[in-house]
SERO-4910 file (N, C-alpha, C, O; in steps of 0.05 Angstrom, whole numbers):
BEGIN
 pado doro    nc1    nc2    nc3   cac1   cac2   cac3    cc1    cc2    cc3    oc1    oc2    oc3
  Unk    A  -2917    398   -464  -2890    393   -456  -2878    417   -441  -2858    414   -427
  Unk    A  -2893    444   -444  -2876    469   -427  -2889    471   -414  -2883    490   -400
  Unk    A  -2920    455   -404  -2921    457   -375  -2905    448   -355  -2898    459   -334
  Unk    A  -2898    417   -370  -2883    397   -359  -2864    398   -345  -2861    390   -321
  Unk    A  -2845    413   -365  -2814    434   -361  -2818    453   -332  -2811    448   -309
  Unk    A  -2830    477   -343  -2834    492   -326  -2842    475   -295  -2822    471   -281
  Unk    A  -2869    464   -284  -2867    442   -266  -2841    425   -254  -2838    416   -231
  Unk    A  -2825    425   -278  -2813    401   -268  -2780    425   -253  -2765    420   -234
  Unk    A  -2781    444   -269  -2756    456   -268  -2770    474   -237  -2751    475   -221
  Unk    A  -2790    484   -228  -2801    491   -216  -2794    479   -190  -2780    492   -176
  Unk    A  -2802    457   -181  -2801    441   -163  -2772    431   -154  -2762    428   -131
  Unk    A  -2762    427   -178  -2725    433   -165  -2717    441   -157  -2701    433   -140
  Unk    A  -2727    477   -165  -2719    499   -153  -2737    503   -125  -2730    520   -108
  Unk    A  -2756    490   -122  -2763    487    -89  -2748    480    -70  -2739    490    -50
  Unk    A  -2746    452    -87  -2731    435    -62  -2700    443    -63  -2687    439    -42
  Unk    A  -2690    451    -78  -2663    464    -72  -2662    484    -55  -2644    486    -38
  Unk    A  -2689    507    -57  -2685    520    -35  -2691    510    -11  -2674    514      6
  Unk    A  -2715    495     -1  -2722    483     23  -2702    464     27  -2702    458     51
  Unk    A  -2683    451     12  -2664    428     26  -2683    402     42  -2677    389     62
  Unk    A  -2701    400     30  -2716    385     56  -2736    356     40  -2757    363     27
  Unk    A  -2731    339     41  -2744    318     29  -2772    310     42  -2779    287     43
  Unk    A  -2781    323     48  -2794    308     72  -2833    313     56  -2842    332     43
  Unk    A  -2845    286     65  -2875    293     45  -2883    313     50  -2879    328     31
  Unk    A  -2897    327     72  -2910    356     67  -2891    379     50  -2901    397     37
  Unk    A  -2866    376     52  -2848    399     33  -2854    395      5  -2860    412    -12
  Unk    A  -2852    368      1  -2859    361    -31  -2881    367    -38  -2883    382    -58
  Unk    A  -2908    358    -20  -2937    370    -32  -2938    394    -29  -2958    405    -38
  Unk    A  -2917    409    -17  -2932    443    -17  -2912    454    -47  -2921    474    -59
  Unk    A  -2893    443    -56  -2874    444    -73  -2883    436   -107  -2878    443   -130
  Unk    A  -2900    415    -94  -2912    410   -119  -2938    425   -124  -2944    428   -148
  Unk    A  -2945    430   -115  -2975    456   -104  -2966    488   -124  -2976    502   -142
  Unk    A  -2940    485   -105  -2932    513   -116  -2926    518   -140  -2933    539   -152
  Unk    A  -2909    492   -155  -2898    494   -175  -2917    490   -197  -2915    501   -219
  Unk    A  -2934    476   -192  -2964    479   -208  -2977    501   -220  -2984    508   -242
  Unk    A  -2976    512   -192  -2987    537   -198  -2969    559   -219  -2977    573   -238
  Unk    A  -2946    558   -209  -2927    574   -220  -2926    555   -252  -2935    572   -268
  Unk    A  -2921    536   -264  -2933    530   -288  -2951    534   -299  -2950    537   -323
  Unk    A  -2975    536   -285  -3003    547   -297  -3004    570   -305  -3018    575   -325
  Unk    A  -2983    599   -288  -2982    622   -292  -2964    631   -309  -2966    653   -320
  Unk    A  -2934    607   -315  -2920    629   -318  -2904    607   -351  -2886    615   -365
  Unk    A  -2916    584   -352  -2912    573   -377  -2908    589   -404  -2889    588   -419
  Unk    A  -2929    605   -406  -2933    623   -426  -2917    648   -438  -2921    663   -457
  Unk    A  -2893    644   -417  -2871    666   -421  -2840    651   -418  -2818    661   -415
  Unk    A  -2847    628   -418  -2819    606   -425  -2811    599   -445  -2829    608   -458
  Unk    A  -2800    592   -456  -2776    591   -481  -2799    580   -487  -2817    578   -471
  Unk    A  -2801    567   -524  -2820    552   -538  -2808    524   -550  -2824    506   -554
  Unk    A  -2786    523   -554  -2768    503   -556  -2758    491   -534  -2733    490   -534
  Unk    A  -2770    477   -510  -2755    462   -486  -2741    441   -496  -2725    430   -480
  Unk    A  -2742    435   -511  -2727    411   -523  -2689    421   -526  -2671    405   -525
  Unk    A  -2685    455   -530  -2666    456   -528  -2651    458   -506  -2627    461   -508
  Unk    A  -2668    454   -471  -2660    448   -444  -2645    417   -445  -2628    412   -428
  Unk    A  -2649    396   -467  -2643    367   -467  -2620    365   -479  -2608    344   -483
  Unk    A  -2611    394   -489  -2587    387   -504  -2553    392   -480  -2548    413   -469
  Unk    A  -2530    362   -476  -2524    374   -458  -2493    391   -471  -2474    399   -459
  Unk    A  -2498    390   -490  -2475    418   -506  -2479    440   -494  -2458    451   -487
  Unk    A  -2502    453   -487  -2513    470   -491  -2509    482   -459  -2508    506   -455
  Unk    A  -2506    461   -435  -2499    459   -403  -2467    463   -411  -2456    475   -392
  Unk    A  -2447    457   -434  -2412    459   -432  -2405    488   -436  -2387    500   -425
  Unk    A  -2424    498   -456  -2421    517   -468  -2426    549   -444  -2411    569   -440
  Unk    A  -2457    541   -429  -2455    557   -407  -2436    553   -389  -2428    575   -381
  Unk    A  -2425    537   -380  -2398    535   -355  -2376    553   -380  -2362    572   -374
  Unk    A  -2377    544   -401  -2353    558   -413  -2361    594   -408  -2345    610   -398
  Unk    A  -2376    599   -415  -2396    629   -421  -2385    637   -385  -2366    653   -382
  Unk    A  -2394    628   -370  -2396    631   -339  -2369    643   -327  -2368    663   -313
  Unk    A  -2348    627   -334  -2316    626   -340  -2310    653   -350  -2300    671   -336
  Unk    A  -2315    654   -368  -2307    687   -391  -2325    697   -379  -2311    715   -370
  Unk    A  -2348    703   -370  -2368    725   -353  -2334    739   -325  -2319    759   -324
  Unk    A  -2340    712   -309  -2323    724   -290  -2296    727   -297  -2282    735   -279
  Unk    A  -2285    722   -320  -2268    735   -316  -2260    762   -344  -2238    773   -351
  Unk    A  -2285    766   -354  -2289    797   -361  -2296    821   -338  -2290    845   -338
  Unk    A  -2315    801   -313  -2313    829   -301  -2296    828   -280  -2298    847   -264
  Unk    A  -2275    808   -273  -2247    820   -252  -2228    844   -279  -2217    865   -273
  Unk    A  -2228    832   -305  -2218    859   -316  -2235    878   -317  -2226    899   -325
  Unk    A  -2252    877   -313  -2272    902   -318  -2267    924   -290  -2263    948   -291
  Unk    A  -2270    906   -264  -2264    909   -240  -2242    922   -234  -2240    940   -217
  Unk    A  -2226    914   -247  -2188    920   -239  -2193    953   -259  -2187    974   -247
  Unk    A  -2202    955   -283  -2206    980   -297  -2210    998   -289  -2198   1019   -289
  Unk    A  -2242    987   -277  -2256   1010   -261  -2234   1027   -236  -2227   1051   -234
  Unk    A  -2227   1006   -222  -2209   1019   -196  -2190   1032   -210  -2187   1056   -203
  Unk    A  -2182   1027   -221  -2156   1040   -244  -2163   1073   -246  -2153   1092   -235
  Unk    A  -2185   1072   -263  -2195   1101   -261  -2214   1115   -240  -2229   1135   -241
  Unk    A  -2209   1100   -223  -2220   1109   -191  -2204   1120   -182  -2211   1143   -174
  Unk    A  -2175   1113   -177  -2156   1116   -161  -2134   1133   -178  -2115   1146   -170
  Unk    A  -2143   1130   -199  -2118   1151   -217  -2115   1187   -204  -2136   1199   -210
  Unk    A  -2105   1198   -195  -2112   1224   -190  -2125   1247   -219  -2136   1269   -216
  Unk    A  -2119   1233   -244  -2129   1246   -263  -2157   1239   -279  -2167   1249   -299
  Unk    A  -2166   1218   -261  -2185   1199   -259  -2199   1201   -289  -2221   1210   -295
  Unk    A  -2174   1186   -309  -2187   1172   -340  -2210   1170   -348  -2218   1147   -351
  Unk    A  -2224   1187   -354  -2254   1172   -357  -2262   1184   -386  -2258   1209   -387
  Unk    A  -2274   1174   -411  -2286   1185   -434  -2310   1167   -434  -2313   1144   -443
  Unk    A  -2329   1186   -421  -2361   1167   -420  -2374   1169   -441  -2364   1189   -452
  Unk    A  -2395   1157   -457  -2416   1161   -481  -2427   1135   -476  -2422   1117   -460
  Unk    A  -2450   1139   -500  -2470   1121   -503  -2457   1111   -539  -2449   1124   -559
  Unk    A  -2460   1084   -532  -2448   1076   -562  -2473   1058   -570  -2483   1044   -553
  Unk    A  -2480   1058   -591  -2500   1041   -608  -2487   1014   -625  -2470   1014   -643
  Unk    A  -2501    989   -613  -2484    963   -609  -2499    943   -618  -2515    932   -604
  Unk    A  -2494    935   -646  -2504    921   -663  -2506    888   -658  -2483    878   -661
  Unk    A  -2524    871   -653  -2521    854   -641  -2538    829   -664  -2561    830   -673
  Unk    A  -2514    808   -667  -2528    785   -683  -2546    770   -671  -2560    757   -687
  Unk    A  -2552    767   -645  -2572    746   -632  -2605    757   -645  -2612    779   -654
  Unk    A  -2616    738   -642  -2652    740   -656  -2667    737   -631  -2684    753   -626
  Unk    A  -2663    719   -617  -2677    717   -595  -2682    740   -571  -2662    750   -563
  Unk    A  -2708    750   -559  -2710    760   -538  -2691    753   -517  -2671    767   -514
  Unk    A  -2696    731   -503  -2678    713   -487  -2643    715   -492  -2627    714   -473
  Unk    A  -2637    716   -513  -2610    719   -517  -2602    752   -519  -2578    758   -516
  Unk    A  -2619    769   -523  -2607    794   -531  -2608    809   -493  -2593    827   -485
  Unk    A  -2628    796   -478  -2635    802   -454  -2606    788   -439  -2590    803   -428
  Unk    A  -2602    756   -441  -2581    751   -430  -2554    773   -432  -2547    785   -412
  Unk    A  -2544    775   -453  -2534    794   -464  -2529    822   -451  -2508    830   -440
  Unk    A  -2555    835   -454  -2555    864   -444  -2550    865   -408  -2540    882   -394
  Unk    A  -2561    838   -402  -2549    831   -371  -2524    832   -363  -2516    842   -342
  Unk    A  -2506    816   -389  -2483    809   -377  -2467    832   -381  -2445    834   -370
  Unk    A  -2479    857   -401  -2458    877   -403  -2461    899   -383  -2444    914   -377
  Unk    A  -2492    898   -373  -2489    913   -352  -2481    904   -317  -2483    917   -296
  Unk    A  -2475    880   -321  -2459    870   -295  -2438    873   -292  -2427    874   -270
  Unk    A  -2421    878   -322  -2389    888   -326  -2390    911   -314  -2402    929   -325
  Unk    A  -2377    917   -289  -2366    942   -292  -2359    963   -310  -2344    958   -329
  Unk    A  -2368    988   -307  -2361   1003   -324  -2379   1012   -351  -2376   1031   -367
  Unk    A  -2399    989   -351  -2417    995   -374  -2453    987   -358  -2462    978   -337
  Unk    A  -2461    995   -378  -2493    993   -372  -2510    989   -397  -2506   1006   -415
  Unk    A  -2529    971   -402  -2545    979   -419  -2560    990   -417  -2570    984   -395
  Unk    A  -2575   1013   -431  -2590   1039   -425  -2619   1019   -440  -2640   1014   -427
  Unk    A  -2614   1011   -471  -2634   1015   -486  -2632    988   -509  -2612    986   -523
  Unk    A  -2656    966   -512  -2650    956   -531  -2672    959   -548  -2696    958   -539
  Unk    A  -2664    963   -579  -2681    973   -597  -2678    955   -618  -2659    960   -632
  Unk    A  -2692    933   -626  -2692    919   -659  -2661    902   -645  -2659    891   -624
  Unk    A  -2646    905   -663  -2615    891   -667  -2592    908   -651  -2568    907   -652
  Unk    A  -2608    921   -637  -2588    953   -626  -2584    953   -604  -2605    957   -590
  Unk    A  -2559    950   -589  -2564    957   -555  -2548    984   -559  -2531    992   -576
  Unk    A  -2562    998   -531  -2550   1020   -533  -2549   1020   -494  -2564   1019   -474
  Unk    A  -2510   1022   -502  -2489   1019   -474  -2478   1049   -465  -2465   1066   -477
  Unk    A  -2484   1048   -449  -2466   1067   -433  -2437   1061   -418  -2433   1053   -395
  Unk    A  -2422   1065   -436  -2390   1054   -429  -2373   1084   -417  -2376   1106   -428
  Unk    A  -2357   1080   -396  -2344   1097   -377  -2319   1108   -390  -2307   1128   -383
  Unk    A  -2311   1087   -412  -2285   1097   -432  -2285   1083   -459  -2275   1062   -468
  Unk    A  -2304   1109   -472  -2306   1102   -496  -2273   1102   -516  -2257   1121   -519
  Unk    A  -2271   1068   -528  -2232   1067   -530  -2235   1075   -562  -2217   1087   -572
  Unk    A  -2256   1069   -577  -2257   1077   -600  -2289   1094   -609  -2309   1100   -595
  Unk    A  -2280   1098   -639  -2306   1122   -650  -2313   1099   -676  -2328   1106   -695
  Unk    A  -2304   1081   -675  -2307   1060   -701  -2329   1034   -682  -2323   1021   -662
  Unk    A  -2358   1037   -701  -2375   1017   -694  -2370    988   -684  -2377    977   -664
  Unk    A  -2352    977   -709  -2337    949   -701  -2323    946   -682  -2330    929   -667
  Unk    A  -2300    960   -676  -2278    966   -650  -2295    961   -626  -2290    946   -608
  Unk    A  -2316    977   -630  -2327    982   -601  -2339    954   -593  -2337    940   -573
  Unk    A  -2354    950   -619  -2375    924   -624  -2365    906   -612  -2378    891   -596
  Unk    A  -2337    903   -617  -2330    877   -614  -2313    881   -586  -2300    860   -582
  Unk    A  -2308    896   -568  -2297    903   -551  -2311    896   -525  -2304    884   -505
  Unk    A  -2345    912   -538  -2360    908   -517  -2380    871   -516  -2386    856   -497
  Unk    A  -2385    872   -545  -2402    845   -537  -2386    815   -544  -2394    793   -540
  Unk    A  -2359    823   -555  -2350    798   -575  -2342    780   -556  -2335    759   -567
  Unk    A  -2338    780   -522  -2328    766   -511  -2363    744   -498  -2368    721   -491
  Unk    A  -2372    758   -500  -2401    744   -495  -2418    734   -510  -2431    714   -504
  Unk    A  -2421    752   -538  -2449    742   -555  -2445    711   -571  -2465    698   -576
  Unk    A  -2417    702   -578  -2408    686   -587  -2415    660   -574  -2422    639   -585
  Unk    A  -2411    667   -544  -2425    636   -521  -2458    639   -526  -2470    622   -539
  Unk    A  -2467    657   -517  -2503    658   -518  -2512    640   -529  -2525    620   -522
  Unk    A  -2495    657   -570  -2507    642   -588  -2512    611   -588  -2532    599   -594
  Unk    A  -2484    602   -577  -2479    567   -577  -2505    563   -549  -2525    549   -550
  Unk    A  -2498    578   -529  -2524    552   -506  -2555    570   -518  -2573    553   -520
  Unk    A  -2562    588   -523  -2594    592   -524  -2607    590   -555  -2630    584   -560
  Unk    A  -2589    596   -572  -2604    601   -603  -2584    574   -610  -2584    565   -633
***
């Protein structure tokens, strides 16, 4: 069934990029995507069955929503202490305790915090990300915890685990 997936999700992503219906696009599309199933199945989720769930499609548009609009505040911050002439900044590395189990979710995750402005993930270790934030606002694990991942890890959980 995760050849199937992969194949099938494969070939979508062809023809969305070619735009083009036409039989030779499809046989080289289906060619390709074959192949790319044959190679790359083996590193795809193991549960495709949770691709059929469509909660799981509301939950990302919701996630997508709060993405962009954590990083226009993130954005507006950053310039903030760009433009300040005393230019605000308390940088560190904070160690960021994270409930997700999944590879896939702790990766989504460490993505979306380093797309926020202002932060980066340096390092993920076991249950641990370790962020590089531009203004560290507290010295208390939870404060930070929840400062930095609580606006994201809460969607993940609902569309991937």
């Amino acid at each position: 069934m995760r050849y199937i997936t992969v194949f099938i999700l494969s070939l979508i992503f062809w023809l969305l990029l070619t735009f083009k219906l036409t039989v030779p696009n499809i046989i080289v599309g289906a060619v390709a995507s074959l192949i790319c199933s044959l190679i790359f199945t083996r590193f795809f989720i193991s549960n495709v069955y949770k691709l059929l769930q469509p909660h799981r499609y509301f939950w990302f548009i919701i996630y997508l929503v709060v993405f962009i609009w954590e990083c226009i505040k993130a954005n507006l911050d950053v310039a903030y202490r760009v433009l300040h002439p005393a230019m605000p900044i308390r940088p560190g590395i904070v160690k960021v305790k994270t409930t997700l189990k999944s590879d896939l979710a702790k990766t989504l995750l460490a993505n979306s915090i380093t797309m926020t402005p202002g932060t980066i993930t340096v390092d993920i270790i076991d249950d641990y990300l370790y962020i590089h934030w531009i203004y560290v606002r507290s010295e208390d694990p939870e404060v930070y915890t929840g400062l930095i991942t609580g606006a994201f890890e809460k969607y993940i959980k609902r569309i991937i685990e």
